[in-house]
C-alpha positions as CSV (number, residue, x, y, z in Angstrom):
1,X,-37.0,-23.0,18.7
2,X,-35.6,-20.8,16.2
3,X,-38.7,-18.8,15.7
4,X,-39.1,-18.5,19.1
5,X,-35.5,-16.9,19.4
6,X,-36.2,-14.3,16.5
7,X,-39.8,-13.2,17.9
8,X,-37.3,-12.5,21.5
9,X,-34.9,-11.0,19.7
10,X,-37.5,-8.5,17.7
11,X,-39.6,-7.7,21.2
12,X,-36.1,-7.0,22.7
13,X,-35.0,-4.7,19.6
14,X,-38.1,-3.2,19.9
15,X,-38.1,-2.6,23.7
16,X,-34.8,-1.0,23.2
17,X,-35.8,1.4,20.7
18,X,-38.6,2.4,22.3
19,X,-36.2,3.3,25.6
20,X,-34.0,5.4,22.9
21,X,-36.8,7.1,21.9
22,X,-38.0,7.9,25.9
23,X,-35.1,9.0,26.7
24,X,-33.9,11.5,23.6
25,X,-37.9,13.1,23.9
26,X,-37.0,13.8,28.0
27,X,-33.7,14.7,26.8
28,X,-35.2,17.9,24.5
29,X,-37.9,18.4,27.2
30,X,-35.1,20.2,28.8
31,X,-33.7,23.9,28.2
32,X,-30.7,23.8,26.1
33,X,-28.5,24.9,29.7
34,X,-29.8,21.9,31.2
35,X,-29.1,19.2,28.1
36,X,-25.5,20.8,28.3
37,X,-24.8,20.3,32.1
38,X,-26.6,16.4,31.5
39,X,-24.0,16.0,29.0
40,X,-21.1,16.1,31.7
41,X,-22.8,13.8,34.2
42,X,-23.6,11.3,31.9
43,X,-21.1,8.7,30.9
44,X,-19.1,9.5,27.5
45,X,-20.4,6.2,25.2
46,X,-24.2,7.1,26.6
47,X,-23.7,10.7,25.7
48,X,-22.4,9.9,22.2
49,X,-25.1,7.7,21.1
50,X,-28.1,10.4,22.6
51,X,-26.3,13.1,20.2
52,X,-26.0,10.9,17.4
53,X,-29.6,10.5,17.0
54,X,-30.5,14.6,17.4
55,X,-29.7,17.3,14.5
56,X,-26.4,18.4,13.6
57,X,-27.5,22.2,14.4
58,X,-28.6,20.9,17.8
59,X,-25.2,19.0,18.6
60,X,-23.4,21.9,17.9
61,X,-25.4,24.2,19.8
62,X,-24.6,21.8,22.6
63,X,-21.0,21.3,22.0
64,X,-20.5,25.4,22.0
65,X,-22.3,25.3,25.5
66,X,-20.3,22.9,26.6
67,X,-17.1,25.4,25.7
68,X,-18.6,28.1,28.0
69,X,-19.1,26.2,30.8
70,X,-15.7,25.0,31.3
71,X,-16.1,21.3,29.9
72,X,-13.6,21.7,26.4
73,X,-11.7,18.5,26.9
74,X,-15.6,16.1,27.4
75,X,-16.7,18.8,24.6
76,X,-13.7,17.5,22.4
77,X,-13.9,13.7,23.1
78,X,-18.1,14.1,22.2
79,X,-16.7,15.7,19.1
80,X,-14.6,12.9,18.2
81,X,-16.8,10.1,19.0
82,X,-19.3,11.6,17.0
83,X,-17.0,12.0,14.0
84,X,-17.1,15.5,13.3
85,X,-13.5,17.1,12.4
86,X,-11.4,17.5,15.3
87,X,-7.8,16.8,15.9
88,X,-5.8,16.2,19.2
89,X,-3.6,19.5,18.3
90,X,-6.6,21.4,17.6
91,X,-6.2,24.8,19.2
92,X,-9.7,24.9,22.1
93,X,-12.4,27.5,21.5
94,X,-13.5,29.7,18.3
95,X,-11.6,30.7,15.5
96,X,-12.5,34.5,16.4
97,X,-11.9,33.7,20.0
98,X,-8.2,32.0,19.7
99,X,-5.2,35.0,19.5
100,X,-3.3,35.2,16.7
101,X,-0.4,34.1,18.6
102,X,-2.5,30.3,18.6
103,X,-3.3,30.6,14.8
104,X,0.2,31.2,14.2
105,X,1.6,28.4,16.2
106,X,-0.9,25.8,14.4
107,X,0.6,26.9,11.2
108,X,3.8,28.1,11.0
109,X,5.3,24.8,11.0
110,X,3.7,23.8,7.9
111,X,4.1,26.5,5.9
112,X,7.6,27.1,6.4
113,X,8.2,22.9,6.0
114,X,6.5,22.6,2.9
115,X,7.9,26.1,1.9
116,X,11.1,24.8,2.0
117,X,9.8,21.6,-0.1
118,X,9.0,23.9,-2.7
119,X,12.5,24.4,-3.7
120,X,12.5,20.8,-5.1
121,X,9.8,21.7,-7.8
122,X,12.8,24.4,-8.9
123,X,15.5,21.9,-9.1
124,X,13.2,19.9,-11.3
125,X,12.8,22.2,-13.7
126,X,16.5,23.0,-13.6
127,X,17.2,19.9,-14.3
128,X,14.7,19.6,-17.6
129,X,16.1,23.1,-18.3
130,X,17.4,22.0,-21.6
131,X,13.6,20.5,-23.0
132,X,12.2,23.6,-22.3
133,X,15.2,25.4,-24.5
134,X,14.6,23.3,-26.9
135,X,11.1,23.8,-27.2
136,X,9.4,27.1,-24.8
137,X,5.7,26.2,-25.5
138,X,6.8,24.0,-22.8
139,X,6.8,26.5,-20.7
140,X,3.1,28.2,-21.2
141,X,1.6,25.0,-19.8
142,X,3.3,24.7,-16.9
143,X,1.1,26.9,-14.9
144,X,-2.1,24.8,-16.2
145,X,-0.9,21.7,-15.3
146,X,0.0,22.6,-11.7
147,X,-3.4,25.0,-11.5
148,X,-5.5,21.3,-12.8
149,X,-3.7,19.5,-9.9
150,X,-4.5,21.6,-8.0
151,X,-8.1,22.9,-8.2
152,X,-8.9,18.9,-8.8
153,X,-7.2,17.8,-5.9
154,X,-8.7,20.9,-3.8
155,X,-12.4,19.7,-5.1
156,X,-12.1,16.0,-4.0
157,X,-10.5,17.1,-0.8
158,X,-13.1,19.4,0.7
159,X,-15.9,17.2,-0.2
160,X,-14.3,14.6,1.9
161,X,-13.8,17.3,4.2
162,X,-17.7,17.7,4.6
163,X,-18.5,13.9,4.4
164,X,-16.3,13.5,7.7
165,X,-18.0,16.5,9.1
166,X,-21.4,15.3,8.2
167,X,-20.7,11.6,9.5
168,X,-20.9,10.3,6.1
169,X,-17.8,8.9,5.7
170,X,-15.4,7.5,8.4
171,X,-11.5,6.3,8.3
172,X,-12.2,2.4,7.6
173,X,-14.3,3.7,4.5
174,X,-10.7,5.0,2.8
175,X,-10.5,1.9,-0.5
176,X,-14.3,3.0,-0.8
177,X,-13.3,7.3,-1.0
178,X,-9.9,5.8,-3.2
179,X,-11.9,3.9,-5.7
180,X,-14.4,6.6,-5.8
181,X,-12.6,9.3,-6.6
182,X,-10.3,7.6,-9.0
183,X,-13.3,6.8,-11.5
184,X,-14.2,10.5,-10.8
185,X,-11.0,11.5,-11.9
186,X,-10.7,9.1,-14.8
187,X,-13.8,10.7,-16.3
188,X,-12.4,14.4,-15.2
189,X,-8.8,14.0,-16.2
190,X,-10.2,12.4,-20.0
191,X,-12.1,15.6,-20.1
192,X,-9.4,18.3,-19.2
193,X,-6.8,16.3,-21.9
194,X,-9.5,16.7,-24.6
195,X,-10.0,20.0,-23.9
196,X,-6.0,20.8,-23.4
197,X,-4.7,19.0,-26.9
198,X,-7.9,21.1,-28.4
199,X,-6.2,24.6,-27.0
200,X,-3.0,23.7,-28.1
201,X,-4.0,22.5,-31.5
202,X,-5.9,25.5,-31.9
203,X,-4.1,28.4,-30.6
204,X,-0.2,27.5,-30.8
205,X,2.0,28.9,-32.9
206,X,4.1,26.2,-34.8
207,X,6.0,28.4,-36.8
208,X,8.5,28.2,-33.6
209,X,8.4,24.3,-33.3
210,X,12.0,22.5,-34.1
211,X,12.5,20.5,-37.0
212,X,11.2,16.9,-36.7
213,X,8.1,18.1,-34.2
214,X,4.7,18.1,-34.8
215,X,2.6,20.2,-32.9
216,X,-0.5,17.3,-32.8
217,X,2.6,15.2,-30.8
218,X,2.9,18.0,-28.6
219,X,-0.6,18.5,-28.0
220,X,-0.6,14.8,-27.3
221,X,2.0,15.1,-24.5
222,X,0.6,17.5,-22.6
223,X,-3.1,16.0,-22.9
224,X,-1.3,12.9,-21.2
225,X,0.6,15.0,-18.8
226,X,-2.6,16.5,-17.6
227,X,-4.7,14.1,-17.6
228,X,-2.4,11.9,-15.3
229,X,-1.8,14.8,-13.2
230,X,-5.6,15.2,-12.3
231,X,-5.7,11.3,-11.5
232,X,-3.3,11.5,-9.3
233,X,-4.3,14.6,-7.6
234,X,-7.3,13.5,-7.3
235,X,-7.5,10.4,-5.3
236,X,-4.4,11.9,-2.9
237,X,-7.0,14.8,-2.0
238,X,-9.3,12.2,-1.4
239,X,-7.2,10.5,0.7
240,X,-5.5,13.1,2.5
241,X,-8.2,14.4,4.8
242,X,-8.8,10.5,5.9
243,X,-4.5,10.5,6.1
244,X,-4.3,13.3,8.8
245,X,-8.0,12.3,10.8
246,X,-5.9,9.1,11.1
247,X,-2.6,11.0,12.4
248,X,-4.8,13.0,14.7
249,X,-3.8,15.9,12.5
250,X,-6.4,18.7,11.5
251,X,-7.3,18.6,8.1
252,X,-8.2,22.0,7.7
253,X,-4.7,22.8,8.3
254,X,-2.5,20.3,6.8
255,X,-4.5,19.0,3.5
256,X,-4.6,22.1,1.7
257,X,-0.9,23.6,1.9
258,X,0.5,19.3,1.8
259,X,-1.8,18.9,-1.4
260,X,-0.3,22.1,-2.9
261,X,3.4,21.2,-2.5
262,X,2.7,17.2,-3.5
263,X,0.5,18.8,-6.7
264,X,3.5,21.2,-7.5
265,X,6.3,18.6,-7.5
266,X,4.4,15.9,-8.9
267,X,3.3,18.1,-11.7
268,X,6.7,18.9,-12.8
269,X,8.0,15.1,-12.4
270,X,4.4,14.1,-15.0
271,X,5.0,16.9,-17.0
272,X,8.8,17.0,-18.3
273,X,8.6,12.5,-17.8
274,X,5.9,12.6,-20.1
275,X,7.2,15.5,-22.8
276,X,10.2,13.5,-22.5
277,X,8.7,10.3,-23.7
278,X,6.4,11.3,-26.1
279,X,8.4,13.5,-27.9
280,X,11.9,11.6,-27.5
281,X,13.9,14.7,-26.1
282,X,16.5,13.8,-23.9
């Protein structure tokens, strides 16, 4: 009996595949006008699962059609289902078509928020304003350990960024894109920190060190510093593009500025926490 229910289950399979197949080759059969005005008749769920088996060129050809000939809001909801970035608050139309006016409105909230955030990343360093009297080398690596956040975060980001574009990667797949990205950054991070101690051993001036500090311990606390700063950085870029697909929010305009401001004042907190430690200043 059980064979008998495979051997229906595979001629049914196989029926079905072959009516998938019928209908996508009448589908193309028609002028690229025509596939767009089928796409409004035909129910949303049906529509999603024909584009999902035809190029991504030819989807977005379709999509763009589907702009001109009045249809955004089914345009939108084909663009969702099929997983491509799109957001709820996601001004309609091209980026060249939209007035500046729109652009502005998308974005001035953000920048001026996270602007405003920014000022914590000063009080920070206000606060550790007497470590970095104590000893100003301090100082020259500030900059690197904010730029390492950053352009590591900034990586791992936009190449989540094009897996959601691309379909490769959805939200349920976020431990899979943490996991991933933390080994990544392990690997990354150990890297930079050799690299870092290696410039700081190499090119720092100790004549200018106070008594009782070594420049290898030094060299040491920053190493850690940035290597914990790219691990960190790392897997929240990840994360944040899967964060704001979840919120409805469009990537492309919240992770880069959010990652910024978290990489800044995170940086600073790793930084003078670690030089702290390591080197026993208080």
């Amino acid at each position: 009996m059980s064979v008998m229910n495979v051997a229906a289950d595979a001629v049914i399979g196989n029926v079905s595949q072959t009516k998938a197949l019928a209908t996508i080759n009448l589908f193309l059969n028609e002028d690229v006008n025509t596939q767009a005005r089928l796409l409004t008749q035909i129910p949303i769920p049906d529509a999603i699962t024909l584009l999902h088996d035809l190029p991504l060129r030819h989807v977005q050809i379709l999509l763009d059609l589907l702009d001109e000939i009045g249809e955004e809001v089914r345009g939108r909801h084909l663009t969702c289902g099929l997983g491509l970035l799109c957001s709820e608050i996601e001004p309609v139309g091209h980026y060249l078509k939209n007035g500046v006016f729109s652009h502005v409105r998308e974005r001035v909230g953000w920048i001026v928020g996270l602007a405003l955030l920014g000022i914590v990343s000063g009080l920070i360093i206000s606060h550790y304003e007497d470590t970095l009297t104590q000893l100003v080398l301090l100082a020259v690596y500030m900059p690197v350990i904010a730029a390492a956040g950053g352009n590591t975060g900034s990586q791992a980001a936009t190449l989540v960024v094009r897996a959601l574009a691309m379909g490769e990667v959805r939200c349920r797949d976020w431990l899979a894109v943490l996991w991933k990205e933390f080994r990544i950054s392990l690997i990354v991070a150990s890297i930079l920190a050799l690299v870092i101690v290696c410039r700081v051993m190499l090119f720092s001036d100790s004549s200018t060190l106070p008594a009782g500090v070594e420049m290898l311990d030094i060299a040491f606390a920053i190493g850690i510093a940035i290597a914990l700063q790219v691990v960190l950085s790392t897997t929240v870029g990840g994360l944040l593009p899967l964060i704001a697909r979840i919120c409805k929010l469009d990537p492309a305009v919240l992770v880069s500025p959010v990652l910024a401001s978290l990489v800044d004042i995170t940086g600073m907190i790793i930084y003078f926490k670690t030089v702290n430690s390591v080197l026993g200043f208080t």
